[in-house]
Every structure is written in structure tokens, then in C-alpha cells.
The first five atom37 places (N, CA, C, CB, O) and aatype in JSON, in Angstrom:
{
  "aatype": [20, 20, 20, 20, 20, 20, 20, 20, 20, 20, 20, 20, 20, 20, 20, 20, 20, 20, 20, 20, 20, 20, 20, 20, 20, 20, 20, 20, 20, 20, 20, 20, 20, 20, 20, 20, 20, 20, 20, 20, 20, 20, 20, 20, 20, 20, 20, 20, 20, 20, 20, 20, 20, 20, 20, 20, 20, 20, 20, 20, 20, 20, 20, 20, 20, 20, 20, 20, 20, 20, 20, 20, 20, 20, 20, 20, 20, 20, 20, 20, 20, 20, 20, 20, 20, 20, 20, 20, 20, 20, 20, 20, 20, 20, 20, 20, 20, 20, 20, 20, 20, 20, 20, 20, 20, 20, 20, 20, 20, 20, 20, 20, 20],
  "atom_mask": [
    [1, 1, 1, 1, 1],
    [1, 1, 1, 1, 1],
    [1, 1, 1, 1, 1],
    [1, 1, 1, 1, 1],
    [1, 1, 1, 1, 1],
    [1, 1, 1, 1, 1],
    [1, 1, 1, 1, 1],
    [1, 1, 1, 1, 1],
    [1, 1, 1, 1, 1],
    [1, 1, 1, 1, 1],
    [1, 1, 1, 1, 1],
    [1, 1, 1, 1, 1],
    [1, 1, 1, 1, 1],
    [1, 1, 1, 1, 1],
    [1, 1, 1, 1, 1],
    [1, 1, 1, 1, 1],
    [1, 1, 1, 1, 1],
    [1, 1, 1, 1, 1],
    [1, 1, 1, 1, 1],
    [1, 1, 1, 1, 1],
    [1, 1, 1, 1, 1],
    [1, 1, 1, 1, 1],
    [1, 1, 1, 1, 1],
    [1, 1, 1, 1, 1],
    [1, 1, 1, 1, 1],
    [1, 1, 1, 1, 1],
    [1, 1, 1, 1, 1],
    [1, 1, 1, 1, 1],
    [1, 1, 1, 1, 1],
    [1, 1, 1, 1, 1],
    [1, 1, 1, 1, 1],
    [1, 1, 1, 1, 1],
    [1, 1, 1, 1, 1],
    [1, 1, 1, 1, 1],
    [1, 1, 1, 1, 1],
    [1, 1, 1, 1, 1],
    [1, 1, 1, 1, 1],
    [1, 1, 1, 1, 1],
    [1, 1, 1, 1, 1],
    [1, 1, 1, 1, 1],
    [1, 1, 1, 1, 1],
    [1, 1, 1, 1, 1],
    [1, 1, 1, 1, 1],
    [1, 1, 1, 1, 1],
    [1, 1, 1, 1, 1],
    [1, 1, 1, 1, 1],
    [1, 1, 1, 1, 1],
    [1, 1, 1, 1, 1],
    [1, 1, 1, 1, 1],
    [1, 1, 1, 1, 1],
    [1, 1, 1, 1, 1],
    [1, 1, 1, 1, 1],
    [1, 1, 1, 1, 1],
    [1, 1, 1, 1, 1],
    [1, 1, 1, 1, 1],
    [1, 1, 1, 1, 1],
    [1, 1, 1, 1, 1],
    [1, 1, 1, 1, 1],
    [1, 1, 1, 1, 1],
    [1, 1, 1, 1, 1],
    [1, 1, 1, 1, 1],
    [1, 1, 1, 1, 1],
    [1, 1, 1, 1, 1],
    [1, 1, 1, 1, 1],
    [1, 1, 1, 1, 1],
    [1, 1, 1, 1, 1],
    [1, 1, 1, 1, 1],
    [1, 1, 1, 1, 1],
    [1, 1, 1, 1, 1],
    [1, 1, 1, 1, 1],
    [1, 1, 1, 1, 1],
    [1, 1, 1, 1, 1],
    [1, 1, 1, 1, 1],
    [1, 1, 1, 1, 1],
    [1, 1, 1, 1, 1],
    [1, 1, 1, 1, 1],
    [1, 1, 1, 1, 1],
    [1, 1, 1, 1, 1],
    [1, 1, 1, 1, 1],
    [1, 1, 1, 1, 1],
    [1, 1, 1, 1, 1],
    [1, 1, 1, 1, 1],
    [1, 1, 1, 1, 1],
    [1, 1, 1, 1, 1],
    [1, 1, 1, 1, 1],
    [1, 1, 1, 1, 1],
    [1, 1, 1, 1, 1],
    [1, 1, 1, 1, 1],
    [1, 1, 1, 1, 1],
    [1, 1, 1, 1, 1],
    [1, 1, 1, 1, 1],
    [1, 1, 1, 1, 1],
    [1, 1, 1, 1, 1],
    [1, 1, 1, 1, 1],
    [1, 1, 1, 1, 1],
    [1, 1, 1, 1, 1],
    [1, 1, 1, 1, 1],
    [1, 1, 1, 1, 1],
    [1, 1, 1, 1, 1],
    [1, 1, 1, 1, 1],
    [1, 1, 1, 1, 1],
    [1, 1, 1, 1, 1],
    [1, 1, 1, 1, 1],
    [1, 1, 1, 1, 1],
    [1, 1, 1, 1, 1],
    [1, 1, 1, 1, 1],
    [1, 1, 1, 1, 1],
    [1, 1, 1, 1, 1],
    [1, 1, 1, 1, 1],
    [1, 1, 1, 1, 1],
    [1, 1, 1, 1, 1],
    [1, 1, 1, 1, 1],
    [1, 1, 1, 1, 1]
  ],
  "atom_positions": [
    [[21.82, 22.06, 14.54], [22.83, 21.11, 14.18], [22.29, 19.67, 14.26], [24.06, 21.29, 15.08], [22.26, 18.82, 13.38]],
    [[21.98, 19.63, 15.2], [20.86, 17.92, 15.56], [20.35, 17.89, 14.11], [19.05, 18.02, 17.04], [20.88, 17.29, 13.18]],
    [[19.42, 18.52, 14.08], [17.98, 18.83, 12.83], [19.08, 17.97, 11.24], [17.47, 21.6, 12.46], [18.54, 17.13, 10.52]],
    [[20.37, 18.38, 11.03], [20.99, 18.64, 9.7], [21.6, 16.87, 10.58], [22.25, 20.54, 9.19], [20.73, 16.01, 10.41]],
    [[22.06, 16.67, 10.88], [22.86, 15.01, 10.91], [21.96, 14.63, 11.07], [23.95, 14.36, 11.89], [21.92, 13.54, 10.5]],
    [[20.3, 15.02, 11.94], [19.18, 13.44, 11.44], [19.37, 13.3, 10.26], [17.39, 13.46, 11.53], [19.97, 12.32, 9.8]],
    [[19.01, 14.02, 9.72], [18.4, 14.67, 8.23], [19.43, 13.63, 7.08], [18.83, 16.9, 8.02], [18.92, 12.71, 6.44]],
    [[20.83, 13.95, 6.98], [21.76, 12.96, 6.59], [21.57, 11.7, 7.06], [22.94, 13.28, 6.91], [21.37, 10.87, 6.17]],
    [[21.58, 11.27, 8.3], [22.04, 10.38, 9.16], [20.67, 9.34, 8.05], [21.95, 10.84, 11.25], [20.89, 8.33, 7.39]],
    [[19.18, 10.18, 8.25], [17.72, 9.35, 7.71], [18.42, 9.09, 6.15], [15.85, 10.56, 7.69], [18.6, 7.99, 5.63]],
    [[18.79, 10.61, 5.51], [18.91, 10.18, 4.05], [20.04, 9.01, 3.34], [19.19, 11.47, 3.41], [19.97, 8.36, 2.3]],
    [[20.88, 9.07, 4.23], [21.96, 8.2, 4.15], [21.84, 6.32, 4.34], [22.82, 8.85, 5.25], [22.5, 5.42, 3.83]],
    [[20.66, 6.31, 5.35], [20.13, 4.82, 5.34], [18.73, 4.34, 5.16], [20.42, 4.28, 6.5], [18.22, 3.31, 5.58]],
    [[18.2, 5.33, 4.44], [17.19, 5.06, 3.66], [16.79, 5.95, 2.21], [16.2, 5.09, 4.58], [16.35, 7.08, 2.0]],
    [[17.23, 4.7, 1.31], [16.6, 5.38, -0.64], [15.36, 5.99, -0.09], [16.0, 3.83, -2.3], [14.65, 5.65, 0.86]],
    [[15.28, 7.13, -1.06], [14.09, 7.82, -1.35], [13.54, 8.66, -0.02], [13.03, 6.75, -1.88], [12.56, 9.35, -0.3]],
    [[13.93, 8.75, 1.25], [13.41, 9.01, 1.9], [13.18, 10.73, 2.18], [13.84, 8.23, 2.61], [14.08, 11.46, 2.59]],
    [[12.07, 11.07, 1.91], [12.06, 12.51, 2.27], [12.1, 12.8, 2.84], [11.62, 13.16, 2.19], [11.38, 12.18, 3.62]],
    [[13.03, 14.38, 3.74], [13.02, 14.49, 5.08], [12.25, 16.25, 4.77], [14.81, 14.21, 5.96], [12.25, 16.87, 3.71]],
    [[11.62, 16.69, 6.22], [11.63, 17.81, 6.07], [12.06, 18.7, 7.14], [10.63, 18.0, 5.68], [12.15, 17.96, 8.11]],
    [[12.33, 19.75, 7.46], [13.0, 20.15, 8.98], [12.04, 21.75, 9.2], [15.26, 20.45, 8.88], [11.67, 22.73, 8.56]],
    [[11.98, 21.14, 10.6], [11.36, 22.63, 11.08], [12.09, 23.12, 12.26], [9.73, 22.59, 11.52], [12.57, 22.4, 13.13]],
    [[12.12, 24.49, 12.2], [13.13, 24.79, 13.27], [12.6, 25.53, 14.82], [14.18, 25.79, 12.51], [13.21, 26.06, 15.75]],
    [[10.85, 25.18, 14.46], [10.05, 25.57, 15.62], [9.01, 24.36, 15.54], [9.35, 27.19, 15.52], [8.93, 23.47, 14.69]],
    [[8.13, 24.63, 16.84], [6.8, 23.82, 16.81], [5.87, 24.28, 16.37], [6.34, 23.43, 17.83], [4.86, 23.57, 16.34]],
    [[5.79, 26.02, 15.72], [4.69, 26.17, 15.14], [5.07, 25.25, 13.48], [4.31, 27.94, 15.15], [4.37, 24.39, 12.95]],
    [[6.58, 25.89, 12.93], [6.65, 25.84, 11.56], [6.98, 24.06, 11.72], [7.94, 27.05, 10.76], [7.4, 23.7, 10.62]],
    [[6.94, 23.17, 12.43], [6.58, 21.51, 12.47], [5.13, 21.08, 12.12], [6.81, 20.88, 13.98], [4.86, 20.15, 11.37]],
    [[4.24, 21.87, 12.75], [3.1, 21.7, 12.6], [2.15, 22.25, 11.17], [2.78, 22.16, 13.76], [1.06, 21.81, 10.82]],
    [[3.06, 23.5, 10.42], [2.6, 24.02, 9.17], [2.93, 23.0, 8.56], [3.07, 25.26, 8.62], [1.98, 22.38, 8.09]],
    [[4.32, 22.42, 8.31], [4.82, 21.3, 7.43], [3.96, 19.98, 7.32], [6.16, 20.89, 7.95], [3.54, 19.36, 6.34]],
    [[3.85, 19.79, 8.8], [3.21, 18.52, 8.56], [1.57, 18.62, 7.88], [3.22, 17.78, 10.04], [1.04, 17.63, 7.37]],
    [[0.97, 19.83, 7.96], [-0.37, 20.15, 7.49], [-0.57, 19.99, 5.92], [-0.69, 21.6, 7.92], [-1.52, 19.61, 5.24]],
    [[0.89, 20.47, 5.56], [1.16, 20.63, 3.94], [1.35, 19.21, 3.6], [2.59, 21.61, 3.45], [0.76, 18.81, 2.59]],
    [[2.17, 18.25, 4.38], [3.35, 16.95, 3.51], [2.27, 15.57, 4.55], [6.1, 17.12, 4.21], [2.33, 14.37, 4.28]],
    [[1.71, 15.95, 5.28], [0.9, 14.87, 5.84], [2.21, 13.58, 6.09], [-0.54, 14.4, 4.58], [2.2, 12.49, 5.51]],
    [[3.1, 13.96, 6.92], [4.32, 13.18, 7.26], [3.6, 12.08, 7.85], [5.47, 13.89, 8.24], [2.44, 12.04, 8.28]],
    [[4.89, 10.82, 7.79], [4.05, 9.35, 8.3], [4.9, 9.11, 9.56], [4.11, 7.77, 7.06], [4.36, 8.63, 10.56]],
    [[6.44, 9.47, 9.56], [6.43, 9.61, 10.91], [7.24, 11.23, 11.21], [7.23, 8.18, 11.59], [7.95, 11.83, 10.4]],
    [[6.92, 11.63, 12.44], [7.7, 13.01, 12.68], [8.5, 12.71, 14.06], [6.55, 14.46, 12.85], [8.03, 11.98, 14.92]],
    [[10.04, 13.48, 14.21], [10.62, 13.38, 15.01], [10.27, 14.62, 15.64], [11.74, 13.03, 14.73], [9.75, 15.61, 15.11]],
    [[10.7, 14.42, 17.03], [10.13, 16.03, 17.83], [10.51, 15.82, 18.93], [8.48, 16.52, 17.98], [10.11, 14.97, 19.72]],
    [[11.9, 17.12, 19.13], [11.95, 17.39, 20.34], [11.17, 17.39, 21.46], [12.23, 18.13, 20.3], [10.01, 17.45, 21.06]],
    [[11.19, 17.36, 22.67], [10.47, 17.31, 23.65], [10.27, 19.2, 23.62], [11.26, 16.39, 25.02], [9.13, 19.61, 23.35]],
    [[11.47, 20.34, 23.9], [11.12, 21.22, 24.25], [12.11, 22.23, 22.85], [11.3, 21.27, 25.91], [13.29, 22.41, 22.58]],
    [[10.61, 22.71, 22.23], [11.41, 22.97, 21.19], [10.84, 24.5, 21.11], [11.27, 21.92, 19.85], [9.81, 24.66, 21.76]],
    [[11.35, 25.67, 20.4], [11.01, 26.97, 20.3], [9.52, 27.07, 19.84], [11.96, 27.66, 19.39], [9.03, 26.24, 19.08]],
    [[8.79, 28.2, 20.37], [6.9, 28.21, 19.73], [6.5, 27.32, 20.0], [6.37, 28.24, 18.24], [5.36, 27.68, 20.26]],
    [[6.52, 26.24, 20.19], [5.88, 25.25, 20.73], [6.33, 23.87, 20.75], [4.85, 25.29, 20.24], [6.91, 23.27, 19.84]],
    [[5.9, 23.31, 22.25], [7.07, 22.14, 22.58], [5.78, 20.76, 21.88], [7.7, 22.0, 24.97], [4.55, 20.82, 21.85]],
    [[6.86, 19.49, 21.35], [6.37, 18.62, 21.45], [5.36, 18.18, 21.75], [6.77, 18.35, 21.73], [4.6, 17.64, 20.95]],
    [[5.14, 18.32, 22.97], [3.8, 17.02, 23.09], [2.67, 17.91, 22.88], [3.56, 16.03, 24.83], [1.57, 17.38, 23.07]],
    [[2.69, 19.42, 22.45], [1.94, 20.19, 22.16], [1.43, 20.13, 20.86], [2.38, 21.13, 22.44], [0.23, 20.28, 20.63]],
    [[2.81, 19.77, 19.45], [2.6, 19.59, 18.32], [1.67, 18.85, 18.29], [3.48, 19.27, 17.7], [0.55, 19.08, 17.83]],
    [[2.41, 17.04, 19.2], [1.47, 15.97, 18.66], [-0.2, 16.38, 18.92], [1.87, 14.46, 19.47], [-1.13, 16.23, 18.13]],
    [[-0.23, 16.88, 20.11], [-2.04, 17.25, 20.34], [-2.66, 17.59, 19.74], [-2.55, 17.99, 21.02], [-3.87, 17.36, 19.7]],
    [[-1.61, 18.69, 18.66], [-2.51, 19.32, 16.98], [-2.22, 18.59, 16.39], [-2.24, 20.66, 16.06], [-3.1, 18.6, 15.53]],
    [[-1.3, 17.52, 16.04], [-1.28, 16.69, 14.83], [-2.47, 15.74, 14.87], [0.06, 15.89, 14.72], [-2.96, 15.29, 13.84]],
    [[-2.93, 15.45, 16.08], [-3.72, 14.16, 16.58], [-5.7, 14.96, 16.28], [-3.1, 13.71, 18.89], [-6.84, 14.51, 16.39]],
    [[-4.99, 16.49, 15.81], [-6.31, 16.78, 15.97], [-6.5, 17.26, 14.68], [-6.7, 17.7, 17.08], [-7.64, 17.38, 14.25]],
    [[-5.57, 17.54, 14.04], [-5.59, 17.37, 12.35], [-6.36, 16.11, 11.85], [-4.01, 17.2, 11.73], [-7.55, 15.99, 11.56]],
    [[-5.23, 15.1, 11.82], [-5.62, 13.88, 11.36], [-6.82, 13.4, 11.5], [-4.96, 13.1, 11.75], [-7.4, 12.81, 10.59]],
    [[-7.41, 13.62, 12.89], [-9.01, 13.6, 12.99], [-9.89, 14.39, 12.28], [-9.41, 13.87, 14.16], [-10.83, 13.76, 11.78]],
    [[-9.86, 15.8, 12.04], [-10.53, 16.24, 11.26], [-10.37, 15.9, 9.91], [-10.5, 17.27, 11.45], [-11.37, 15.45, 9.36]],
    [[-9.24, 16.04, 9.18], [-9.37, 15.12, 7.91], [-9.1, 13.97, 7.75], [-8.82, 15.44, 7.04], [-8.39, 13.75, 6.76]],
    [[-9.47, 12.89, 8.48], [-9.54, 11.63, 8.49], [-8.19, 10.91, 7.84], [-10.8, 11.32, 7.82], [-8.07, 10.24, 6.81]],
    [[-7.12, 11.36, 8.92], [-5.72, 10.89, 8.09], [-5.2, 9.95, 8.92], [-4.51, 12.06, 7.81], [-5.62, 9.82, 10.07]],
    [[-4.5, 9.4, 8.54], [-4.04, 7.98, 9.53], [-2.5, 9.14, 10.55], [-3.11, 5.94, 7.96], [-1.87, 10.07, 10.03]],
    [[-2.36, 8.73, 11.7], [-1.99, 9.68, 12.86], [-0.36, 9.04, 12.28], [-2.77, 9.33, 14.86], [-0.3, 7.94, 11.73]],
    [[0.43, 9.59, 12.42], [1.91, 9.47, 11.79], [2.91, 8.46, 13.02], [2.67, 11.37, 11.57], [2.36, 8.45, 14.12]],
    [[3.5, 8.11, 12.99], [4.74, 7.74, 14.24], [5.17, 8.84, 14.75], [6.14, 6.99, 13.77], [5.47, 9.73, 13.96]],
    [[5.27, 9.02, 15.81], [5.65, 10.12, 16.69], [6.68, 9.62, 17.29], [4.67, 10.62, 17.62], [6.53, 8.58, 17.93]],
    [[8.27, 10.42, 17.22], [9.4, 9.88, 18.15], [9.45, 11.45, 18.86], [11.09, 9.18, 17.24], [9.43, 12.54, 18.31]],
    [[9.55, 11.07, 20.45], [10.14, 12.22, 21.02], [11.3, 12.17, 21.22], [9.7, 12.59, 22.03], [11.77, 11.04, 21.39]],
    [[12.21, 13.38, 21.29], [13.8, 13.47, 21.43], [13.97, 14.12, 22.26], [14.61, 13.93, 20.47], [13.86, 15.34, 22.13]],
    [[14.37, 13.42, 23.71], [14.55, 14.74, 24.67], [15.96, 14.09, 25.82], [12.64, 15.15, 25.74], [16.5, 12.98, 25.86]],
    [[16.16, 15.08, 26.47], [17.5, 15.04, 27.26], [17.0, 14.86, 28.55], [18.49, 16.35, 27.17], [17.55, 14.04, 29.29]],
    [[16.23, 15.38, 28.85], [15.29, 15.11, 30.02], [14.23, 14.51, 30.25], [14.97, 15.88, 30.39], [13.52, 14.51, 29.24]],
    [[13.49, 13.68, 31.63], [13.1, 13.19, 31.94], [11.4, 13.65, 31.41], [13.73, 13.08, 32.98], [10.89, 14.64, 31.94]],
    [[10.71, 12.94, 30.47], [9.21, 12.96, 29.66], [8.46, 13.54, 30.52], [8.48, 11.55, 29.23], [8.89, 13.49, 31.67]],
    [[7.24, 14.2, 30.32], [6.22, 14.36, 30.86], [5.6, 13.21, 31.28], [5.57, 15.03, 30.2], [6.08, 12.15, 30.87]],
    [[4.27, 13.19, 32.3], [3.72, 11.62, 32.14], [2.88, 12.34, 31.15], [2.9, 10.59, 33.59], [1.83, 11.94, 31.66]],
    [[2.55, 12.91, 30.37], [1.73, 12.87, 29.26], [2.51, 11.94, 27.71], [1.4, 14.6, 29.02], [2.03, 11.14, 26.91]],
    [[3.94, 12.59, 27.84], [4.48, 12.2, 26.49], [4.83, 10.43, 27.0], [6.09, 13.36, 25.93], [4.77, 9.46, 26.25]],
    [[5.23, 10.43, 28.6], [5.24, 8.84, 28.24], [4.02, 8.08, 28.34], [6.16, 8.1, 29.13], [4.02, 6.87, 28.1]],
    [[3.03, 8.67, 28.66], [1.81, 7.68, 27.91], [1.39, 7.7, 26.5], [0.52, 7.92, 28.51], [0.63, 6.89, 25.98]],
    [[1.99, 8.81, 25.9], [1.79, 8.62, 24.58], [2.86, 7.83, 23.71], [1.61, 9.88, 24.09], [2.71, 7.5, 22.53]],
    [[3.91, 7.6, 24.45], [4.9, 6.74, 23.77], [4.49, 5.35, 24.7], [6.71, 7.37, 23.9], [5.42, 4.68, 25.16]],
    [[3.16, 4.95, 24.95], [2.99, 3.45, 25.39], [2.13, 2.77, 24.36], [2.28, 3.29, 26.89], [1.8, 1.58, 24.39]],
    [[1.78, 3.74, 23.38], [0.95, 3.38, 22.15], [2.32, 2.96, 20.99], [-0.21, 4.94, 21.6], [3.22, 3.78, 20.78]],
    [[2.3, 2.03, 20.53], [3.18, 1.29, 19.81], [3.37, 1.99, 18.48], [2.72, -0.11, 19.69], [3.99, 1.39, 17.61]],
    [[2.99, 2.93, 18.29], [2.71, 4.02, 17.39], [3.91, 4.89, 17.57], [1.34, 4.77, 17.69], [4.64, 4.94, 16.58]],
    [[4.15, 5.37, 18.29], [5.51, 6.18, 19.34], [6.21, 5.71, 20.3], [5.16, 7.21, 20.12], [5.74, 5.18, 21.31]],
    [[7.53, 5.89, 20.04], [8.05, 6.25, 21.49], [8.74, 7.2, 21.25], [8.83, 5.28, 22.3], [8.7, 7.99, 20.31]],
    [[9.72, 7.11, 22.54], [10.87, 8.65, 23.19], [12.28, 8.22, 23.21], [10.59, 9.22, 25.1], [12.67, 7.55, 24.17]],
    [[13.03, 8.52, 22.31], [14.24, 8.51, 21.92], [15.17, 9.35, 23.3], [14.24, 9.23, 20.35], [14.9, 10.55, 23.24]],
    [[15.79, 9.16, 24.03], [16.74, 9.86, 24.84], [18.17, 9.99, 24.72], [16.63, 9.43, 25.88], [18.88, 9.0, 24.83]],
    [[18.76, 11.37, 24.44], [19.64, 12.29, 24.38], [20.77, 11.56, 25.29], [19.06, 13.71, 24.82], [20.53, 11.55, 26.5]],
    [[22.11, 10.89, 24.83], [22.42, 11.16, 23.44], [22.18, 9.68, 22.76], [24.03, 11.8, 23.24], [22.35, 8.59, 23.31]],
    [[21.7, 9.95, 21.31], [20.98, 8.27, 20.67], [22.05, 8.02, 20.11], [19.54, 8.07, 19.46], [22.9, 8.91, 20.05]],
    [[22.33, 6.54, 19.47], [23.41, 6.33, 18.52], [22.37, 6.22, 17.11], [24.48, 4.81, 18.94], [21.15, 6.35, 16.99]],
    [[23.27, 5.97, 16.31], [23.03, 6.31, 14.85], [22.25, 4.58, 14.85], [24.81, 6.76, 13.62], [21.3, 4.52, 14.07]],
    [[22.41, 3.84, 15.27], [21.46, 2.57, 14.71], [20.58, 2.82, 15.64], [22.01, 0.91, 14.68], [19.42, 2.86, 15.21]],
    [[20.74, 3.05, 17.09], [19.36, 3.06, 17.83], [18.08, 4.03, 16.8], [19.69, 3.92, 19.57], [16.98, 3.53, 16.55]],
    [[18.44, 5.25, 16.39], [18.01, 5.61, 15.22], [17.54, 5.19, 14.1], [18.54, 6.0, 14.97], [16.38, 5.42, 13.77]],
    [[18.18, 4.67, 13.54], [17.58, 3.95, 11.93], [16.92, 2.7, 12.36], [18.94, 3.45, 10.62], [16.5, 2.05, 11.4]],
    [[16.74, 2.25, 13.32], [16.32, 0.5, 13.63], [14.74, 1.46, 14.12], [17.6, -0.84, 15.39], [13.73, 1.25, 13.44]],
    [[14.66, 2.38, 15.21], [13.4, 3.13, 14.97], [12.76, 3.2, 13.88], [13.49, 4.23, 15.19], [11.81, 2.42, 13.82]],
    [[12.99, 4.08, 12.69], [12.66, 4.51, 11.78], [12.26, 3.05, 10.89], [13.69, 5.5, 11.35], [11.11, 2.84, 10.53]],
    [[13.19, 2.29, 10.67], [13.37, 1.16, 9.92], [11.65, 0.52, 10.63], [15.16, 0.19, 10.32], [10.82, 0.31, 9.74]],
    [[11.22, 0.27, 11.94], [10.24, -0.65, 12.39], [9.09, 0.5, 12.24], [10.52, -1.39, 14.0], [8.01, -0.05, 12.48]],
    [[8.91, 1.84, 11.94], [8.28, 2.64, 11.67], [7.71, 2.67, 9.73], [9.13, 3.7, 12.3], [6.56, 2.7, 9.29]],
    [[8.7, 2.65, 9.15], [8.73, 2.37, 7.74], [8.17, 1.95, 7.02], [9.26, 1.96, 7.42], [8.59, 1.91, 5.87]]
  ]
}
């Protein structure tokens, strides 16, 4: 349910914007292999594989084919790993916390854009 109101919530305040949804961390990580996303949202603890697990393969994609590393937002209800909050100290990412409002949202995305 989250996954379907980002999804609106993104298409609704931004033209053109493609969204894509995965409903695990393996099938996040097939998508992004295929669509080379610029930024990806990601649960902290999500089915097949959690978050800060994705980003570790995304970070190791992009290195092997020399792709520029995407914005990473984590979405979680609970308190970050210290891994994911040092990776949201790179201005590249941060960690969105449960429950967000709809502009704290798009003003992300919008400085990501």
C-alpha cells in the first residue's frame, strides 16, 4: 500500500516522472540493473533483502559499469543501522522516517531531481 501512494503521491508532483515498484530487495535490485534509476526509495527492512543490503549491490553495480551511484532515500519506522546512517551523511542520501508527510517527500525528491 505505501509502494502505490509513493508511486501517485511522485507521479502527481512531478511531469514525466517514471516510477518503478518492487515488492522485494531482490526484485529492487533486478529493476534497478535494467532502468539504471537516479534515485531509489528503500525501505530499511524489506522482504529478500533489506535496504542497506540493496544499496551495497547498487554501489557495486554502478562501479562495475561505471554508472553514476543514484540518490538513495531510506524509509524506515525504526531506529537506522549505524551503517545506513553513515550512508545517509553523504549528501547523496538520506533516511526518511515513518510516518513522512507528502511535502517532506516531494521537497526530497524535488532537491534530488
Amino acid at each position: 500500500m505505501i509502494r502505490r501512494l509513493f508511486e501517485r503521491l511522485l507521479k502527481g508532483s512531478f511531469e514525466n516522472l517514471q516510477v518503478t515498484q518492487a515488492e522485494t530487495g531482490r526484485q529492487a535490485l533486478e529493476l534497478f540493473t535494467e532502468h539504471h534509476h537516479s534515485v531509489i526509495i528503500l525501505d530499511v527492512i524489506m522482504p529478500a533483502m533489506h535496504g542497506e543490503d540493496v544499496f551495497t549491490e547498487v554501489a557495486k553495480i554502478c562501479k562495475e559499469r561505471l554508472w553514476e551511484m543514484p540518490h538513495c532515500i531510506f524509509y524506515t519506522g525504526f531506529m537506522p543501522s549505524t551503517q545506513v546512517t553513515e550512508i545517509a551523511r553523504d549528501s547523496r542520501h538520506t533516511i526518511l522516517r515513518k510516518p513522512v508527510s507528502r511535502n517532506e517527500i516531494v521537497s526530497i525528491m524535488e532537491s534530488f531531481l
